[in-house]
N, C-alpha and C positions, 0 to 999 in steps of 0.2 A: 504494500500500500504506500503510494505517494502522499507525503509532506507538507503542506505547503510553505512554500518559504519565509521564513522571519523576517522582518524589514530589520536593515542592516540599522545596528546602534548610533545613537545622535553623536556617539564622541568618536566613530572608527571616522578612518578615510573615505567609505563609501559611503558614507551615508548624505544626502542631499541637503541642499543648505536650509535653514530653516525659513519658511515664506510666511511672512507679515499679512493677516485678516485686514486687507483696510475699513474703515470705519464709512467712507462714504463710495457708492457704487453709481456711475453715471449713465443715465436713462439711455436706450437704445434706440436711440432715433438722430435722426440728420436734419437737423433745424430750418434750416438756410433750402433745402430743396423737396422740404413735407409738400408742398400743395401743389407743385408740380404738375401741370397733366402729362399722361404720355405720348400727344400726337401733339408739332407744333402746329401754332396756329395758320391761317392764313395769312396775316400781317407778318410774324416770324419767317415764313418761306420766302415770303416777298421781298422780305427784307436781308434775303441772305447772299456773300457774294457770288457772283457768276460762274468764278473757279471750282467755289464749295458747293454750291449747286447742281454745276455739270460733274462733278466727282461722286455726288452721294445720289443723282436721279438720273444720269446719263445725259447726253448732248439732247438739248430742246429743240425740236421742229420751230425754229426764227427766221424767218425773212433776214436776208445779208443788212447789216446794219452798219455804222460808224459813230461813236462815242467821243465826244468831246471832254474831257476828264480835265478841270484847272481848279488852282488854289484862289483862295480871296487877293484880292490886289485892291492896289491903291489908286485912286483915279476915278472920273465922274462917269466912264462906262461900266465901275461894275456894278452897280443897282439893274441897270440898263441888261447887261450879261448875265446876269443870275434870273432875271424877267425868262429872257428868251430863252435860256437851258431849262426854266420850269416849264414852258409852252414847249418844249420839246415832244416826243412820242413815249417818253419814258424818265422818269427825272430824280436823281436819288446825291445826297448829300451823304457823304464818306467820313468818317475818320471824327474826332472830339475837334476842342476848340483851337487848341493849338497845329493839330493837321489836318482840319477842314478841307475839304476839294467838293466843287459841284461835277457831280456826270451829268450830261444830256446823250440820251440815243436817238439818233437821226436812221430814218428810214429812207430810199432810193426815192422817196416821192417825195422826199421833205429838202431834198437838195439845197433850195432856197436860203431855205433859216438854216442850215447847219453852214453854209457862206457867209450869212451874214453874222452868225457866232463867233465865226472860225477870225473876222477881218478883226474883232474886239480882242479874241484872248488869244491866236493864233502867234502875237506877239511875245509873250511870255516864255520864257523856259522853260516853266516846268507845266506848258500845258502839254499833257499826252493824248495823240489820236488815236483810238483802238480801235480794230476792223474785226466782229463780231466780239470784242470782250476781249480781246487779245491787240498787246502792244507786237505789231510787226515791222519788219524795216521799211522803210520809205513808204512810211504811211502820210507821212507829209508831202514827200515831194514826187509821189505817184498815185496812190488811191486817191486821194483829195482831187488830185487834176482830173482824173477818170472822171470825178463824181460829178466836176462843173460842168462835163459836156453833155449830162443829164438835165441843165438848163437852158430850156429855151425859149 
């Protein structure tokens, strides 16, 4: 017949160190994300970026587009430029207060106002042109030309 084993004594070497009962036990719950639902909403998807969007739902059936992407500047066109990026086909403000940028997305029939956007912030450095949501090369000095000979 088998034994069962002694637990080894508080004073040998084997013996495990002794573990402290704490006096206060903390609730099992995660405060900060209790009410949660589990599907986001329609304004959260909306408001999600382009990159993370196409990564987590797959490339969206869109019409070829062109995104005017600039930071706040200083001067009496930008009220004027923040007007006509919200008249845009799609209009979303990026980043907190210190890295604000306005997008506008211009569609092939809006050729128009994305010219007349482009003559206001097209100036700047740090305006970026994106062709479908993506910065590619000579988006400036080739899609853009392409796109004015869609006015006529």
């Amino acid at each position: 017949m088998i034994k069962p084993a002694q637990p080894p004594a508080i004073g040998s070497d084997n013996a495990p160190p002794p573990v402290e009962t704490p006096d206060y036990r903390p609730l099992e719950r995660f405060w900060p994300y209790l009410d949660l639902t589990e599907q986001p909403t329609d304004q959260e998807l909306a408001n999600l970026d382009p990159a993370l969007a196409e990564a987590l739902f797959g490339t969206p059936r869109r019409p070829f587009s062109i995104s005017l992407e600039f930071p706040p500047f200083d001067g009496p066109d930008y009220p004027r430029a923040v007007e006509m990026a919200r008249a845009s086909a799609e209009y979303r403000e990026l980043g907190g207060d210190g890295t604000r940028r306005h997008r506008a997305r211009f569609f092939p029939q809006d050729a128009l106002r994305l010219r007349a956007l482009f003559e206001i912030v097209g100036r700047l450095d740090a305006c970026e042109v994106l062709i479908d949501d993506r910065p590619l090369p000579y988006a400036r000095e080739l899609w853009l030309p392409l796109v004015w000979f869609l006015i006529s």
